[in-house]
mmCIF file as gemmi writes it, N, C-alpha and C atoms, coordinates in Angstrom:
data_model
loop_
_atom_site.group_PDB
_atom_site.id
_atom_site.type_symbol
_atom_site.label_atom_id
_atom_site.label_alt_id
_atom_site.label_comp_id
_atom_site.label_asym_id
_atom_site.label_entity_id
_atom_site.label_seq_id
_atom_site.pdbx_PDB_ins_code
_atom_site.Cartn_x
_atom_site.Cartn_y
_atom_site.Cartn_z
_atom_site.occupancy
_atom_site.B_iso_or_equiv
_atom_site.pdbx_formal_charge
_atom_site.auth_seq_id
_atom_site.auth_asym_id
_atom_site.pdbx_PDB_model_num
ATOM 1 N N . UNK Axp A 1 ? 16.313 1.51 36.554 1 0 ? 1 A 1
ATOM 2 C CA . UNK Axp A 1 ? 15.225 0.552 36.643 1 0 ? 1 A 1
ATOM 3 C C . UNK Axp A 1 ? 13.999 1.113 35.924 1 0 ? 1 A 1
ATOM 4 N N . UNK Axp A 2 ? 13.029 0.439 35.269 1 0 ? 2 A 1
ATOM 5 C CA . UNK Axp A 2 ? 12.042 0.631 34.737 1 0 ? 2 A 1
ATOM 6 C C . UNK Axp A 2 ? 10.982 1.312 35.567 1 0 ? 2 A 1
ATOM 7 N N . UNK Axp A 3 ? 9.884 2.07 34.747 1 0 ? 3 A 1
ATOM 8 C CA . UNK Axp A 3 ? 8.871 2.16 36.124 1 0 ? 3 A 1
ATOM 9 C C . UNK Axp A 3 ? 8 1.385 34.843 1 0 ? 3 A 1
ATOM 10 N N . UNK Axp A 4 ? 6.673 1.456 35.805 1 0 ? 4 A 1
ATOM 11 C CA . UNK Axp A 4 ? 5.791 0.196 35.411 1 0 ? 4 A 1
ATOM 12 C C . UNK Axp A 4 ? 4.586 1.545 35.86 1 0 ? 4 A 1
ATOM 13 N N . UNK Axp A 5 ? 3.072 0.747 35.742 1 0 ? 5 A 1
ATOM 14 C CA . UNK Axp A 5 ? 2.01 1.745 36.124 1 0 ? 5 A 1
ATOM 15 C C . UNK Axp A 5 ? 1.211 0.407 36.628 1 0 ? 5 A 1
ATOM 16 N N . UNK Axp A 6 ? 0.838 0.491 37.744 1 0 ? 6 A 1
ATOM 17 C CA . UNK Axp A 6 ? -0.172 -0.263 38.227 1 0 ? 6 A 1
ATOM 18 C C . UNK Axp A 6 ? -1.549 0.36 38.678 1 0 ? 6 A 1
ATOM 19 N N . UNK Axp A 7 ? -2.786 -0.538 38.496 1 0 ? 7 A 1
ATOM 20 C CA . UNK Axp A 7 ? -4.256 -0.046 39.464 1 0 ? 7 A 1
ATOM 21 C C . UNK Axp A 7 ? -4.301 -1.145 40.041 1 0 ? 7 A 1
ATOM 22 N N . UNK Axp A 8 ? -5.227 -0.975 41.52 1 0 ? 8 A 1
ATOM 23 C CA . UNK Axp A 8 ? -6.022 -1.399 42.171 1 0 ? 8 A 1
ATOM 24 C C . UNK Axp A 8 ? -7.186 -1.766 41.467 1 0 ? 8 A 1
ATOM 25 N N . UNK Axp A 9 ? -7.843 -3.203 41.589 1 0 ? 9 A 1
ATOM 26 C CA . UNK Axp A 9 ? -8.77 -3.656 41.066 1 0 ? 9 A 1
ATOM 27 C C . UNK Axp A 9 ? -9.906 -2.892 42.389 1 0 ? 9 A 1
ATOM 28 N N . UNK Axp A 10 ? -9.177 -3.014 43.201 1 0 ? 10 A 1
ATOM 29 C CA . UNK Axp A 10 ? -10.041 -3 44.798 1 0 ? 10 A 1
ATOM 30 C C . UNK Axp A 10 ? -10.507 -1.355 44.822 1 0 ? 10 A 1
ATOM 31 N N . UNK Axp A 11 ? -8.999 -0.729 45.018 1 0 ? 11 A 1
ATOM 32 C CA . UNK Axp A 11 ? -9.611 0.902 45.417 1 0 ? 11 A 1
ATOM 33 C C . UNK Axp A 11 ? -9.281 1.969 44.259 1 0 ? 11 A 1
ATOM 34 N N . UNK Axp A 12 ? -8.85 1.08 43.123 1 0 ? 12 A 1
ATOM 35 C CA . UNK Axp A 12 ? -9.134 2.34 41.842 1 0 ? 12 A 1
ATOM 36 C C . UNK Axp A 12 ? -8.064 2.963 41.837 1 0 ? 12 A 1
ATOM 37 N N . UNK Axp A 13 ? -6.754 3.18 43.23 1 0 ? 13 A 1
ATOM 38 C CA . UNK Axp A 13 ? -6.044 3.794 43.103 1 0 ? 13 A 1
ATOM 39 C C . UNK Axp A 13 ? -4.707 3.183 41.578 1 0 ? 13 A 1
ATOM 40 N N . UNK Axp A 14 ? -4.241 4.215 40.728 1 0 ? 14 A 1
ATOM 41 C CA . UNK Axp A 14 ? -3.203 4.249 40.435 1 0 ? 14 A 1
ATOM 42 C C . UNK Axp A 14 ? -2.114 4.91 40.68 1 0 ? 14 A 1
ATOM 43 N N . UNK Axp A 15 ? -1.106 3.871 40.113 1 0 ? 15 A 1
ATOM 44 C CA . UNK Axp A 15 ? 0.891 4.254 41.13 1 0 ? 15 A 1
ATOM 45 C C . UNK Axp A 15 ? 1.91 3.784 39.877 1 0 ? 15 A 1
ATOM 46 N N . UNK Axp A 16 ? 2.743 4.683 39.433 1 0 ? 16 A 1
ATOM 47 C CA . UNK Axp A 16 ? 3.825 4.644 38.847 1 0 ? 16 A 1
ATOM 48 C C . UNK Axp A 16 ? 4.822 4.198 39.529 1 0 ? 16 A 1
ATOM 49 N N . UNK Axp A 17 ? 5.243 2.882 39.596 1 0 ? 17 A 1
ATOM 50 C CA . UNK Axp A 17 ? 6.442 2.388 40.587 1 0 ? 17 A 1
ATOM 51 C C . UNK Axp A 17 ? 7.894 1.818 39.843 1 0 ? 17 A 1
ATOM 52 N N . UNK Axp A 18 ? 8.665 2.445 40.405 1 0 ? 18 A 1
ATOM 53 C CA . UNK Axp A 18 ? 9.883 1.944 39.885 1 0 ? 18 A 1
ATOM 54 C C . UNK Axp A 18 ? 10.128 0.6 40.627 1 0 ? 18 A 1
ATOM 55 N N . UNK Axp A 19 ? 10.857 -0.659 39.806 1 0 ? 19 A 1
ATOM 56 C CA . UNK Axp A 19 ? 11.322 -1.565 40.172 1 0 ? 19 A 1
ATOM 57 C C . UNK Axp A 19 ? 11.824 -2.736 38.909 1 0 ? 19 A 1
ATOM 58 N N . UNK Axp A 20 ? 12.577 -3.801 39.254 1 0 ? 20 A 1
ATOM 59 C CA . UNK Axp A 20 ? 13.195 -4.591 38.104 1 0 ? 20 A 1
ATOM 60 C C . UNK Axp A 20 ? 12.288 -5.248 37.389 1 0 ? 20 A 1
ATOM 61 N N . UNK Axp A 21 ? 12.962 -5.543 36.218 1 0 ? 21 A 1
ATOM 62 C CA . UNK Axp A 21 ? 11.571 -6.594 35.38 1 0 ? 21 A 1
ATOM 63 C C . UNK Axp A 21 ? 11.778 -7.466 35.914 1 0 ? 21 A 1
ATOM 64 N N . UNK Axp A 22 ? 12.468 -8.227 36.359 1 0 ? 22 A 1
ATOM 65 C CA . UNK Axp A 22 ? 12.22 -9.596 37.446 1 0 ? 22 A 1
ATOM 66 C C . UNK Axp A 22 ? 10.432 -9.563 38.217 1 0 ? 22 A 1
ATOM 67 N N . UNK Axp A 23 ? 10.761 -8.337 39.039 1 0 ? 23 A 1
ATOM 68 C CA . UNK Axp A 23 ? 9.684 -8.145 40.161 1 0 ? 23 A 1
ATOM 69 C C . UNK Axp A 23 ? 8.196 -7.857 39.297 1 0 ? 23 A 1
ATOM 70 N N . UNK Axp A 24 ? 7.398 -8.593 39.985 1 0 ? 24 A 1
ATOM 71 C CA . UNK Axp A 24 ? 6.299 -8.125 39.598 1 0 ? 24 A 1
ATOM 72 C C . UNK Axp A 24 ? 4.924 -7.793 41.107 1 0 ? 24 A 1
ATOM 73 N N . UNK Axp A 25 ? 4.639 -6.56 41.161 1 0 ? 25 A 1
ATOM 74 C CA . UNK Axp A 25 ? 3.7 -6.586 42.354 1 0 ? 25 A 1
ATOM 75 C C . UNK Axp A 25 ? 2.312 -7.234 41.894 1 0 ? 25 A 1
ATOM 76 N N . UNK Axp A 26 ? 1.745 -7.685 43.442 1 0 ? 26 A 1
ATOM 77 C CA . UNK Axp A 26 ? 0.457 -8.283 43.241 1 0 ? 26 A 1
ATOM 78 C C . UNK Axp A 26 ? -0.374 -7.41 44.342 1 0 ? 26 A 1
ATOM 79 N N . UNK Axp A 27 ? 0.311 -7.042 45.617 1 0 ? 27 A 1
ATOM 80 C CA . UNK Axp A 27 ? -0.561 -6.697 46.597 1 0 ? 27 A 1
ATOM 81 C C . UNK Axp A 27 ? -0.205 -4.707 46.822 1 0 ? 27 A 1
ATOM 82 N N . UNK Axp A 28 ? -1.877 -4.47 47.313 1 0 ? 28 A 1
ATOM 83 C CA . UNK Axp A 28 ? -2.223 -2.871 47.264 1 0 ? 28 A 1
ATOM 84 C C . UNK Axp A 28 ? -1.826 -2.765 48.521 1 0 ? 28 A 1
ATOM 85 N N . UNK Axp A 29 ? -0.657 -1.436 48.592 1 0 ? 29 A 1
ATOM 86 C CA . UNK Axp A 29 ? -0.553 -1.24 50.29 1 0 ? 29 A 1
ATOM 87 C C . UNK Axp A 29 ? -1.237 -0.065 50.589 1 0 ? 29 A 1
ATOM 88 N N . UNK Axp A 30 ? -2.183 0.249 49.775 1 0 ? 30 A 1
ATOM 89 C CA . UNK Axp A 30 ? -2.776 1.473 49.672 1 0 ? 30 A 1
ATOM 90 C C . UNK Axp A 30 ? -4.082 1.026 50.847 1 0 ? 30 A 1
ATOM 91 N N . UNK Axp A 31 ? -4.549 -0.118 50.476 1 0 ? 31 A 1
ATOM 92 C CA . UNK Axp A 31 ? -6.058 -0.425 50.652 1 0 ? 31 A 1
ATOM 93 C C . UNK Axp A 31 ? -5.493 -1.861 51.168 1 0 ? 31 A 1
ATOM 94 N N . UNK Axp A 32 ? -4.373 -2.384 51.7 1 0 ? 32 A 1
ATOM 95 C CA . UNK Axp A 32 ? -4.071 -3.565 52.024 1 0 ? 32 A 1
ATOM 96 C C . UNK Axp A 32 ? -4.564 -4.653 51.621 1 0 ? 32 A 1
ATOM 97 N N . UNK Axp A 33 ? -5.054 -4.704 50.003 1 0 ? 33 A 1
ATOM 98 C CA . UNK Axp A 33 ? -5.998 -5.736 49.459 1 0 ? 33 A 1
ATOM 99 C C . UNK Axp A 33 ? -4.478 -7.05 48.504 1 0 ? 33 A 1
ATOM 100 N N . UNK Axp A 34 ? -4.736 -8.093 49.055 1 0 ? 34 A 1
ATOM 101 C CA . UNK Axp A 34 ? -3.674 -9.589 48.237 1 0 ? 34 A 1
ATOM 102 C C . UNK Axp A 34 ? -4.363 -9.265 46.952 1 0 ? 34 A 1
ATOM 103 N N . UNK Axp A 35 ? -3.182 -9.287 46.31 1 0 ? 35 A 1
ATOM 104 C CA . UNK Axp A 35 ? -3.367 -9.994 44.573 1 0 ? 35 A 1
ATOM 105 C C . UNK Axp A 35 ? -4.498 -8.872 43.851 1 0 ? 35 A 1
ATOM 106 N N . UNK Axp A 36 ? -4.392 -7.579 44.475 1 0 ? 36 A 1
ATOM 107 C CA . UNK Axp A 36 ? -5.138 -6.821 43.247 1 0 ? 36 A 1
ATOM 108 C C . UNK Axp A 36 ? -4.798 -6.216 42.861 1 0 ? 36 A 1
ATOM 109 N N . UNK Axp A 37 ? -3.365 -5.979 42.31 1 0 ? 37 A 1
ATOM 110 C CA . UNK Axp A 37 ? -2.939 -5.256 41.544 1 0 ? 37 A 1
ATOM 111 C C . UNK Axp A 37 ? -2.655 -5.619 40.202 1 0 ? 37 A 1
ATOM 112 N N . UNK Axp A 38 ? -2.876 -4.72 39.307 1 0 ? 38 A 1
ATOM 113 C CA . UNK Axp A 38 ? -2.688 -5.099 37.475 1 0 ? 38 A 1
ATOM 114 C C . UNK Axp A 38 ? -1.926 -4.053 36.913 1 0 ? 38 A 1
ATOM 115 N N . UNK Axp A 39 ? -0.962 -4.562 35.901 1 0 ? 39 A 1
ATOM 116 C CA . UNK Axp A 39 ? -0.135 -3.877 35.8 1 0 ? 39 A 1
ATOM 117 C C . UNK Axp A 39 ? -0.594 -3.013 34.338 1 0 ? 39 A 1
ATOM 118 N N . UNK Axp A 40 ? -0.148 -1.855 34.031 1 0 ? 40 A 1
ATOM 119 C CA . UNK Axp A 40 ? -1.19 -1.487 33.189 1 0 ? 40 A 1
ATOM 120 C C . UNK Axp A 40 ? 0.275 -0.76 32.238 1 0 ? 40 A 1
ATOM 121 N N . UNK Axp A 41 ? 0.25 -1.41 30.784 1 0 ? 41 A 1
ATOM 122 C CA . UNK Axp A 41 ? 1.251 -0.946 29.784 1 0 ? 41 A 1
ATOM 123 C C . UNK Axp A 41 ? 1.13 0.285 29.857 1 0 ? 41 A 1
ATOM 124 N N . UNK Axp A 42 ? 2.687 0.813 30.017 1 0 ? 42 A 1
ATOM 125 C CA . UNK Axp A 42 ? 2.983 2.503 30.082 1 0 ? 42 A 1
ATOM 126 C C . UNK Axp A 42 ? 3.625 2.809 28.727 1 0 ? 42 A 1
ATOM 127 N N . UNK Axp A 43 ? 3.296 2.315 27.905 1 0 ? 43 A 1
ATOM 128 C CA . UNK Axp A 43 ? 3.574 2.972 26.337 1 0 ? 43 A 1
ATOM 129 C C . UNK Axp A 43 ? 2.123 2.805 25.866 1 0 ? 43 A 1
ATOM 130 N N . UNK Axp A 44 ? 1.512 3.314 26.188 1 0 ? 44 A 1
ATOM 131 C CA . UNK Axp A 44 ? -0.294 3.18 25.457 1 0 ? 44 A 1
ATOM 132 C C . UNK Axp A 44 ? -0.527 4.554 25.17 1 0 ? 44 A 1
ATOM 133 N N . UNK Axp A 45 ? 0.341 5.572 25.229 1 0 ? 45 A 1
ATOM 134 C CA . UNK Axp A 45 ? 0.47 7.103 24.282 1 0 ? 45 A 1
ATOM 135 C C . UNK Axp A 45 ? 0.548 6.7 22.867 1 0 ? 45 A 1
ATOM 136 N N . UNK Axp A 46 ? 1.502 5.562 22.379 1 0 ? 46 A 1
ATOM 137 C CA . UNK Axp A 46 ? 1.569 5.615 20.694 1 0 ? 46 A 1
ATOM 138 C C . UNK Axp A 46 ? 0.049 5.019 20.279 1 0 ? 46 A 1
ATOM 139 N N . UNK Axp A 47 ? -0.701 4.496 21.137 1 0 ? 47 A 1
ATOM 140 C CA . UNK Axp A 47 ? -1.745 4.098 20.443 1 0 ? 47 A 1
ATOM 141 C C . UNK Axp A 47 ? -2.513 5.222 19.886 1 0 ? 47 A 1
ATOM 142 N N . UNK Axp A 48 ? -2.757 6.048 20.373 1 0 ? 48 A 1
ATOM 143 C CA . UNK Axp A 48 ? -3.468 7.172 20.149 1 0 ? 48 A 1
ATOM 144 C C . UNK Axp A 48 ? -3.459 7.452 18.321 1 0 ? 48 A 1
ATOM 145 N N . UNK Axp A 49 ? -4.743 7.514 17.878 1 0 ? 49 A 1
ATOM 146 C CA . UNK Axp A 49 ? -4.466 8.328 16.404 1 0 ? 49 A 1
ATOM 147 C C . UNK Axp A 49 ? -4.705 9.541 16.249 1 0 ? 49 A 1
ATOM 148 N N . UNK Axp A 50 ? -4.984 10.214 17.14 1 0 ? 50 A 1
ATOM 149 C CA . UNK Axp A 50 ? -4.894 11.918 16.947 1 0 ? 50 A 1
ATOM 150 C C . UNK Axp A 50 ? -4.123 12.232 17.276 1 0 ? 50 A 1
ATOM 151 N N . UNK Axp A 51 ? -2.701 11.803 17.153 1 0 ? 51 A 1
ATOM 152 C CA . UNK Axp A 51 ? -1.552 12.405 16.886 1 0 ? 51 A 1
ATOM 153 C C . UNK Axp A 51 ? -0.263 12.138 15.966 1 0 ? 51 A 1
ATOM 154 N N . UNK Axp A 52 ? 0.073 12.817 15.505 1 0 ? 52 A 1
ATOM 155 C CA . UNK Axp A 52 ? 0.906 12.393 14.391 1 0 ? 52 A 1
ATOM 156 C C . UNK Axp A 52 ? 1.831 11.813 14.568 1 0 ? 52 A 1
ATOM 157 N N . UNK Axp A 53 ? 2.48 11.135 13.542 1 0 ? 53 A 1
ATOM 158 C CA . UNK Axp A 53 ? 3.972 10.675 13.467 1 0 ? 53 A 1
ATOM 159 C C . UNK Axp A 53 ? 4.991 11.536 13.674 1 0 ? 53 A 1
ATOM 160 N N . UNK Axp A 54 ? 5.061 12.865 13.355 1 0 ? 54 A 1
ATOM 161 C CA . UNK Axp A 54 ? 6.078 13.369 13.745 1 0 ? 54 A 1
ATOM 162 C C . UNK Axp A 54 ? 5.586 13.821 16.293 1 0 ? 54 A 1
ATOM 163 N N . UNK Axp A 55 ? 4.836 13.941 16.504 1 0 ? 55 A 1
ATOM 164 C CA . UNK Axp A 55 ? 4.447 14.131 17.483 1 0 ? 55 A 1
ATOM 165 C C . UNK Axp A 55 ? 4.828 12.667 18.41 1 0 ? 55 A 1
ATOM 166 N N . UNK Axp A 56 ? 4.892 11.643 17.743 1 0 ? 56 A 1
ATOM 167 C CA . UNK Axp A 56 ? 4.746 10.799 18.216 1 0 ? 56 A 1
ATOM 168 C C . UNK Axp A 56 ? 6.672 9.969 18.456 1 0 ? 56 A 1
ATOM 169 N N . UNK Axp A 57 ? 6.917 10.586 17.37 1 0 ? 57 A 1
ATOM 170 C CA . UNK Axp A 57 ? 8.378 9.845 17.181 1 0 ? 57 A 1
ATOM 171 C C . UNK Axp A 57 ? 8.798 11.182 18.372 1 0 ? 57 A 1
ATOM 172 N N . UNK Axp A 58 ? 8.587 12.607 18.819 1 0 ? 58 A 1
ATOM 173 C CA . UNK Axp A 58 ? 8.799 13.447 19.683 1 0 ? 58 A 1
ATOM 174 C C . UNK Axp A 58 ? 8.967 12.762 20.963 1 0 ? 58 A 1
ATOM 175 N N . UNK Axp A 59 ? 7.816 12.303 20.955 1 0 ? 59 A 1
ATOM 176 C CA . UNK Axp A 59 ? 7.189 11.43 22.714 1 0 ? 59 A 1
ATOM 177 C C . UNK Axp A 59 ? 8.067 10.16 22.981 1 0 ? 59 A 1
ATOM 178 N N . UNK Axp A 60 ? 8.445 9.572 21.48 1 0 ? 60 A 1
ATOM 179 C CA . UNK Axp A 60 ? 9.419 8.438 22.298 1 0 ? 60 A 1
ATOM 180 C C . UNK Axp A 60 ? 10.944 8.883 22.133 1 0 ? 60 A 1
ATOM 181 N N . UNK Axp A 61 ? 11.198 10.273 21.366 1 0 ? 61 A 1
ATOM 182 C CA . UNK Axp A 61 ? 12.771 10.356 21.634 1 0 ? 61 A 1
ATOM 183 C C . UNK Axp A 61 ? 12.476 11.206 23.622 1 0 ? 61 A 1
ATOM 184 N N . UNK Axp A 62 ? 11.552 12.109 23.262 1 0 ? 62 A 1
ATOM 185 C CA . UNK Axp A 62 ? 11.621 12.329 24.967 1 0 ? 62 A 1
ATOM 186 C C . UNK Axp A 62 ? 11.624 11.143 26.096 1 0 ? 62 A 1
ATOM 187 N N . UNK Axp A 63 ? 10.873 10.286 25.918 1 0 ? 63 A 1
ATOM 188 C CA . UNK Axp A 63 ? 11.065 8.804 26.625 1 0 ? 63 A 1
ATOM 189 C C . UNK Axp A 63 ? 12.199 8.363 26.778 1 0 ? 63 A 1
ATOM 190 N N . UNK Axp A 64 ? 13.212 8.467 25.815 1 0 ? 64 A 1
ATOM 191 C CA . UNK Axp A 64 ? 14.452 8.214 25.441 1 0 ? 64 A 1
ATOM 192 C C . UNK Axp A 64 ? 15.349 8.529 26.904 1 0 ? 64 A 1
ATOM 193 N N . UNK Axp A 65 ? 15.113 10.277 26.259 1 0 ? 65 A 1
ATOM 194 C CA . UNK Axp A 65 ? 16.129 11.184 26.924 1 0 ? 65 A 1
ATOM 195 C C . UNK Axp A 65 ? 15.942 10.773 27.955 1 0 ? 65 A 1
ATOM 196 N N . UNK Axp A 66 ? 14.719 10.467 28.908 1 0 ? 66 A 1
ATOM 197 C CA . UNK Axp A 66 ? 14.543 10.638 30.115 1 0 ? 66 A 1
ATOM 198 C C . UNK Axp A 66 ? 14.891 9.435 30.844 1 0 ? 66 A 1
ATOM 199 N N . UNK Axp A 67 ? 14.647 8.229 29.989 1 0 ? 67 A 1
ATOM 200 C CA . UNK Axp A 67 ? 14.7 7.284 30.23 1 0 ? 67 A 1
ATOM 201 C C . UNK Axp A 67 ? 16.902 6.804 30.382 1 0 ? 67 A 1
ATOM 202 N N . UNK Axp A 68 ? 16.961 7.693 29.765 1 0 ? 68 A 1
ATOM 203 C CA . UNK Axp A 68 ? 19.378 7.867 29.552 1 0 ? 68 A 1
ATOM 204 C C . UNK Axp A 68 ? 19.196 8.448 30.841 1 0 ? 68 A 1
ATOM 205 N N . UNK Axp A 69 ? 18.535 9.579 31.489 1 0 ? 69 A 1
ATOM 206 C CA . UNK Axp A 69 ? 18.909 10.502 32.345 1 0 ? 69 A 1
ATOM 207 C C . UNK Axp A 69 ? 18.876 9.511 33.538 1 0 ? 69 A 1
ATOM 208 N N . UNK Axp A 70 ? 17.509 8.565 33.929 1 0 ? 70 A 1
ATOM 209 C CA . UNK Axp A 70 ? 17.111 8.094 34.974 1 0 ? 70 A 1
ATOM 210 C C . UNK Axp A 70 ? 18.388 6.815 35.453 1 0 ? 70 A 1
ATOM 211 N N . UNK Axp A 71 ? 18.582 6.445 34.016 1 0 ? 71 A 1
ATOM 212 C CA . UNK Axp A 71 ? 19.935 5.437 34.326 1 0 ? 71 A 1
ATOM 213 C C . UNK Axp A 71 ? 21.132 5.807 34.494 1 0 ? 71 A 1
ATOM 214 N N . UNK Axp A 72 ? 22.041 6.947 34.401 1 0 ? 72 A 1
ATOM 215 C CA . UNK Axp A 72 ? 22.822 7.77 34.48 1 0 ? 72 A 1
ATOM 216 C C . UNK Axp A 72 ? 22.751 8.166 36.128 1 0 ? 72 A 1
ATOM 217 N N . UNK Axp A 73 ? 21.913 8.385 36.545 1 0 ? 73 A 1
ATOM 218 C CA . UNK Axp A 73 ? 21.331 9.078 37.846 1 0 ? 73 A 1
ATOM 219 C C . UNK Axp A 73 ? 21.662 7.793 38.81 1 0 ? 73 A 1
ATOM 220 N N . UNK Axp A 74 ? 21 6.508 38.415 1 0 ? 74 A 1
ATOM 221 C CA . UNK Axp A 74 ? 21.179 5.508 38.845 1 0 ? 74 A 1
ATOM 222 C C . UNK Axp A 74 ? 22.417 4.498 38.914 1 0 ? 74 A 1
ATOM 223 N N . UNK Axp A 75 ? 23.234 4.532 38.113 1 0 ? 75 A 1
ATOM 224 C CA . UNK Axp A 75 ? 24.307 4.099 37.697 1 0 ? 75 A 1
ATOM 225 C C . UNK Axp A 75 ? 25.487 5.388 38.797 1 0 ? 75 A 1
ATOM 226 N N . UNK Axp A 76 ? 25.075 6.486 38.631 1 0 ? 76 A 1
ATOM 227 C CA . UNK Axp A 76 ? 25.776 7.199 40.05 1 0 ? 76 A 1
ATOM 228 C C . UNK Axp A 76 ? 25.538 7.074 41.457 1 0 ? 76 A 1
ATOM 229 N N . UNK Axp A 77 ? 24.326 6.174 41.821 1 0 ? 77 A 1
ATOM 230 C CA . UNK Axp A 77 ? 24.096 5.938 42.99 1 0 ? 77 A 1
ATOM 231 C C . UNK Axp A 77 ? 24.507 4.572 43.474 1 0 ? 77 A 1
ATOM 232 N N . UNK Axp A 78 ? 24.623 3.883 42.036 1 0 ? 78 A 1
ATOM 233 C CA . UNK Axp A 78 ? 25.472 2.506 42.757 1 0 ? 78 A 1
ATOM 234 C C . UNK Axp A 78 ? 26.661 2.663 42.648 1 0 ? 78 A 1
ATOM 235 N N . UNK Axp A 79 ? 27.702 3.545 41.87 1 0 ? 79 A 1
ATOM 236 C CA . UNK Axp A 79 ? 28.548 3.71 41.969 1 0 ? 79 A 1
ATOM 237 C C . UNK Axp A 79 ? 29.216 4.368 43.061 1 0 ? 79 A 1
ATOM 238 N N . UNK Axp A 80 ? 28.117 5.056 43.964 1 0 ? 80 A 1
ATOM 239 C CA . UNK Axp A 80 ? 28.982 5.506 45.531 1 0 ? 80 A 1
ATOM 240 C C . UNK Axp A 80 ? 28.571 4.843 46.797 1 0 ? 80 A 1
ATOM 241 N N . UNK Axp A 81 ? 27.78 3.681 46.181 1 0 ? 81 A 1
ATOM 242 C CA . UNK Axp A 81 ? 27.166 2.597 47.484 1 0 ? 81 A 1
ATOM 243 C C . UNK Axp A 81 ? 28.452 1.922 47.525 1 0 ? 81 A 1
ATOM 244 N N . UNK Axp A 82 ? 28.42 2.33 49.267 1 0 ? 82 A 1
ATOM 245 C CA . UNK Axp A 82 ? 28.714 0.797 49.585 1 0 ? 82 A 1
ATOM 246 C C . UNK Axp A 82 ? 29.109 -0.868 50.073 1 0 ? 82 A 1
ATOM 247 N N . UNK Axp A 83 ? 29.698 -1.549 49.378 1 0 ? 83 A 1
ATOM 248 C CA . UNK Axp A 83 ? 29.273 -2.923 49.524 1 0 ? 83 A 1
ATOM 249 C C . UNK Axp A 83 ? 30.222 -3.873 50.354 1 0 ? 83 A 1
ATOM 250 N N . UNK Axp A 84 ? 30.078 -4.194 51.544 1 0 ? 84 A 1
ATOM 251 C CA . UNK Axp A 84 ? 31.052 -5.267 52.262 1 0 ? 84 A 1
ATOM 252 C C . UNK Axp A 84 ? 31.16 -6.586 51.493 1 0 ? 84 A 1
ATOM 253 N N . UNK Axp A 85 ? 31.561 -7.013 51.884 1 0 ? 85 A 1
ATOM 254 C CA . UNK Axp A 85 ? 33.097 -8.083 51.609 1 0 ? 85 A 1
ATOM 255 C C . UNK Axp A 85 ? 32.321 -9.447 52.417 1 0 ? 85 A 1
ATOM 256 N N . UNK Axp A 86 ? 31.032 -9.696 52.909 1 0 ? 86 A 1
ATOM 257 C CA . UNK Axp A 86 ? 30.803 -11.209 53.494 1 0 ? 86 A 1
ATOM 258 C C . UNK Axp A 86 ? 30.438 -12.375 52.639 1 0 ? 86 A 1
């Protein structure tokens, strides 16, 4: 599953949360505030221009790797769940 990066409009806090692209959160259980959460693009490293192209093509093959590892990891945990028959 993806993670995403959200803030609090309310208490400032930010949270890296894993969950599906279906789902989208709205409410802070931090500060129990409805509808203030914003979701904040977690590829905003390539924007950067003080760093190079080769530095940069680095950061998204590491994204890569990590991103194979996390589904691999995950793909073994549904593979030993499990699931009744109703």
């Amino acid at each position: 599953m993806p993670k995403y990066v959200y803030e609090c409009k309310e208490c400032g806090i930010t949270k890296e949360i894993v969950h599906s692209m279906q789902e989208k959160l709205k409410d802070c259980e931090e500060c129990d505030t409805i509808e203030s959460l914003i979701r904040i693009p977690s590829f905003n490293f390539l924007r950067h221009n003080d760093i190079g192209k080769a530095a940069k093509g680095e950061m998204v093959k590491d994204f890569i790797e990590e991103s194979r590892n996390e589904l691999k990891e995950d793909k073994k945990g549904l593979l030993r769940k499990e699931y009744s028959n109703d």
